[in-house]
N, C-alpha and C positions, 0 to 999 in steps of 0.2 A: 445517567450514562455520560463517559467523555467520548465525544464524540472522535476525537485528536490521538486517543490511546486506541481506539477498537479500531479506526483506522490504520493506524500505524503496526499492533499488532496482525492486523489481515495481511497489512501486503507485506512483511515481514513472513508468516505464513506462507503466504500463495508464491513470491518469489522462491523462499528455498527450497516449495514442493518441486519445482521447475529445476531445482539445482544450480541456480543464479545466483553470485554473489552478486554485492551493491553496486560495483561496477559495473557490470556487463551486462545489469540488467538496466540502470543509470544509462548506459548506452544505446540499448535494446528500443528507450522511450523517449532518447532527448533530450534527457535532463543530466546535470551531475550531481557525480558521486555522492557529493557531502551535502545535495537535499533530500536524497532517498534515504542519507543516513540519519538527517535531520528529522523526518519523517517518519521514521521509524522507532527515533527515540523519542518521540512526541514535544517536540523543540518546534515544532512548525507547523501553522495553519497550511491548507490546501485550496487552490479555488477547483473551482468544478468544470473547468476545461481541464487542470493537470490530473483531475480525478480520472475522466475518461480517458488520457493517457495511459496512464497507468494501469490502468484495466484493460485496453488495448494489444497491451505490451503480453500481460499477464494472460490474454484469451479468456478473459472473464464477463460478468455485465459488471456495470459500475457497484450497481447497488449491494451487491458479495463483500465490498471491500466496507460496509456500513452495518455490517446484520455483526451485534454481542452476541457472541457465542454462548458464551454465559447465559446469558437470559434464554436460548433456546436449549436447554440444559436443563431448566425446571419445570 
């Protein structure tokens, strides 16, 4: 599993269930723009304070933004 792709895929997810483009949700958590972008195209490690940001933001638990979907799929 990469760990860097299923993350980036989730919050890529969960952000535009919310209707969030990357700025406003970039905004939303304190961060910018072009690291949620970074993030999302899997160009960038995350530590685990920005992680419970970003799940903060989202109204989520952290650990949502780490479960492959995929693998609960089969």
């Amino acid at each position: 599993m990469d760990i860097i792709r299923v993350f980036g895929i989730n919050l890529r997810r969960y952000r535009k269930s919310l209707g969030l483009s990357q700025e406003a949700f970039a905004e939303k958590c304190g961060m910018h723009r072009t690291y949620i972008g970074a993030i999302e195209c899997f160009r960038r490690s995350i530590s685990l304070e920005n992680i419970q940001r970003i799940a903060d933001a989202l109204g989520i638990e952290s650990y949502k933004l780490l479960i492959d979907e995929k693998l609960n799929d089969m």
